[in-house]
C-alpha positions in Angstrom: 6.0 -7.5 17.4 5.3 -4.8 19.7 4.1 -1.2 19.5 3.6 0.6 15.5 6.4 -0.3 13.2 7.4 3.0 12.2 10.2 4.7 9.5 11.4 8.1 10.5 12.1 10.6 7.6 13.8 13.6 7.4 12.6 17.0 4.9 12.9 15.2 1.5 12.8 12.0 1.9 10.8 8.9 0.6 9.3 5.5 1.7 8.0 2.4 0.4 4.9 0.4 1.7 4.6 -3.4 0.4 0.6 -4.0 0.2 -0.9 -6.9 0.0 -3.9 -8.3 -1.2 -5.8 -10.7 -3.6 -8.0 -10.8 -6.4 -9.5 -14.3 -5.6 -13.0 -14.4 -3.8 -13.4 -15.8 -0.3 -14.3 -19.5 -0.1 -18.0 -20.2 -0.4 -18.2 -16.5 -2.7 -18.0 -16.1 -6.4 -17.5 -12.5 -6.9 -15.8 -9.8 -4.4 -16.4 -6.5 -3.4 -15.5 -3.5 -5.8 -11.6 -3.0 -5.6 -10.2 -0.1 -3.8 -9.9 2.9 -5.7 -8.1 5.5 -3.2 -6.0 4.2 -0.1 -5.8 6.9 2.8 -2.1 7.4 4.4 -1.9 9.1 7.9 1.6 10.3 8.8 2.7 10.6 12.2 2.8 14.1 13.3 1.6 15.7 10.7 -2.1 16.7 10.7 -4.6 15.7 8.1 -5.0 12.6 6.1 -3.5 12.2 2.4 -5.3 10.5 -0.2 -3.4 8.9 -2.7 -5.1 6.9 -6.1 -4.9 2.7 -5.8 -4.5 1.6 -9.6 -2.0 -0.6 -10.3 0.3 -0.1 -12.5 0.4 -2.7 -14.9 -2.7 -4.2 -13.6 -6.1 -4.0 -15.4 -7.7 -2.2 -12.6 -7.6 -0.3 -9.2 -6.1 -2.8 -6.0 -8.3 -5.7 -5.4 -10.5 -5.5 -2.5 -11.1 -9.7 -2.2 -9.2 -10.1 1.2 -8.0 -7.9 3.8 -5.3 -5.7 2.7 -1.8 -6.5 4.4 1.1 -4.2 4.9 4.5 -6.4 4.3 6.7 -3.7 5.3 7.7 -0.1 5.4 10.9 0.8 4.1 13.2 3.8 3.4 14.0 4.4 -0.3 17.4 3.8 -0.1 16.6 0.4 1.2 14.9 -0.2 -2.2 16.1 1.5 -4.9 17.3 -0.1 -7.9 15.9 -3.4 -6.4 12.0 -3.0 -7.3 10.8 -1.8 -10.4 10.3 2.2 -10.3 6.6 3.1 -11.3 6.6 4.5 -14.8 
């Protein structure tokens, strides 16, 4: 892949990130470190960083920090909609 993969929205509309991670320690560790409690989006062209809150729904805590975090894909809504689970 080359360059930033990139989704361009227009006034009003919404994307989807896929994030991935894991709750498992590293090899040769028994514990991990604390979980992520706040992820930090930057948006091209628009100035300022948003913060945004990391619990899980459904899951007993905030996103677990045990590996790198991994971003699957970006998508517009539209590609997604009615095929994942809408937070409640």
């Amino acid at each position: 892949m080359r360059g930033m993969p990139a989704v361009v929205l227009t006034r009003g509309q919404v994307a989807y990130v896929v994030i991935d991670g894991s709750d498992e320690p590293h090899a040769g560790t028994s514990v991990c470190p604390a979980p992520f409690t706040t992820f930090e989006i930057d948006l091209h062209g628009i100035e300022g960083t948003f913060v945004i809150d990391a619990r899980v729904p459904n899951y007993v805590d905030y996103f677990p920090s045990c590996s790198p975090l991994g971003v699957t894909a970006v998508l517009p809504a539209d590609d997604v909609i009615g095929k994942v689970r809408q937070p409640a």
